[in-house]
C-alpha positions in Angstrom: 4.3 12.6 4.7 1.3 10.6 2.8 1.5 10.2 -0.9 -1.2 8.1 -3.1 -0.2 4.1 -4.2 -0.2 6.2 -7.5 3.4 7.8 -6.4 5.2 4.6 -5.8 8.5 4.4 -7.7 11.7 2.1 -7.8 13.0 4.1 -4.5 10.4 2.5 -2.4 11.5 -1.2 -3.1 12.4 -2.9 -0.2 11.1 0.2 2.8 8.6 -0.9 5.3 5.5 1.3 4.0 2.2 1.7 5.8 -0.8 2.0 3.8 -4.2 3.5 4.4 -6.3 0.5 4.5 -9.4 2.2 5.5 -13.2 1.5 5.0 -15.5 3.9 4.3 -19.4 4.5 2.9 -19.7 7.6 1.8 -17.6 10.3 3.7 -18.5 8.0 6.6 -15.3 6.1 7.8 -16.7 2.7 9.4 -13.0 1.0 9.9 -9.6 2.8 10.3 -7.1 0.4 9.7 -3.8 0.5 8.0 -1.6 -2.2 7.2 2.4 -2.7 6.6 3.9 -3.7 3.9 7.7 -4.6 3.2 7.6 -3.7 -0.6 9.2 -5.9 -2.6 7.7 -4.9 -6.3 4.9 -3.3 -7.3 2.8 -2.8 -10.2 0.6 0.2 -11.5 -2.9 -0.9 -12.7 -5.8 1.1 -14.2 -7.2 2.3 -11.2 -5.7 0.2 -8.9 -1.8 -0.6 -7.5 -0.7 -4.1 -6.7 2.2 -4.6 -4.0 4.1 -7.2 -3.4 4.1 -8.0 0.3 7.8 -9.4 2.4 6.6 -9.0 5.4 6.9 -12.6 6.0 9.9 -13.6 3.9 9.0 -17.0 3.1 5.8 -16.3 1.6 5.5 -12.9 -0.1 1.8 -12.4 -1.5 0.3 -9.9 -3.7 -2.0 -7.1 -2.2 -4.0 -4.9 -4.6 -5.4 -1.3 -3.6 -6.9 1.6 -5.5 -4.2 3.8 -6.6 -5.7 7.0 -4.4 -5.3 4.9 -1.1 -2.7 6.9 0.7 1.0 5.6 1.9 3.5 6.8 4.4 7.5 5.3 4.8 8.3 4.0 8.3 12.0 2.9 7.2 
C-alpha cells in the first residue's frame, strides 16, 4: 500500500522502500520511474523529505523528494 514521504517514521529504518520518482508537467506524466531506497535515516523538511540511501553500503548518499511523492515497502 502507498503512503506519502510525509508518513515515514522510525519503523521504516533499515526496509528496502520504493519511491515514486515520477516526472510530470501538469497532469501529464512524461517519465514513470521509481527508485529503491534502503532507508537508513531520514529527515522531514518543509515541503520536502530527505532519505538517506544504503543501497550501496559503502557509500550511503542523501536523496531529497517532496513530501507528497508516494512510497511503498518491498521488505
Amino acid at each position: 500500500m502507498a503512503a506519502t514521504l510525509a508518513a515515514l517514521t522510525e519503523q521504516h529504518l533499515g526496509k528496502l522502500i520504493e519511491v515514486d520518482d515520477s516526472v510530470m508537467h501538469g497532469s501529464e506524466v512524461l517519465v514513470t520511474a521509481t527508485r529503491r531506497v534502503r532507508l537508513l535515516a531520514y529527515q522531514q523538511l518543509d515541503g520536502a523529505v530527505r532519505l538517506q540511501d544504503g543501497s550501496v553500503p559503502q557509500w550511503p548518499c542523501w536523496i531529497e523528494w517532496a513530501a507528497w511523492r508516494t512510497f511503498r515497502v518491498l521488505d
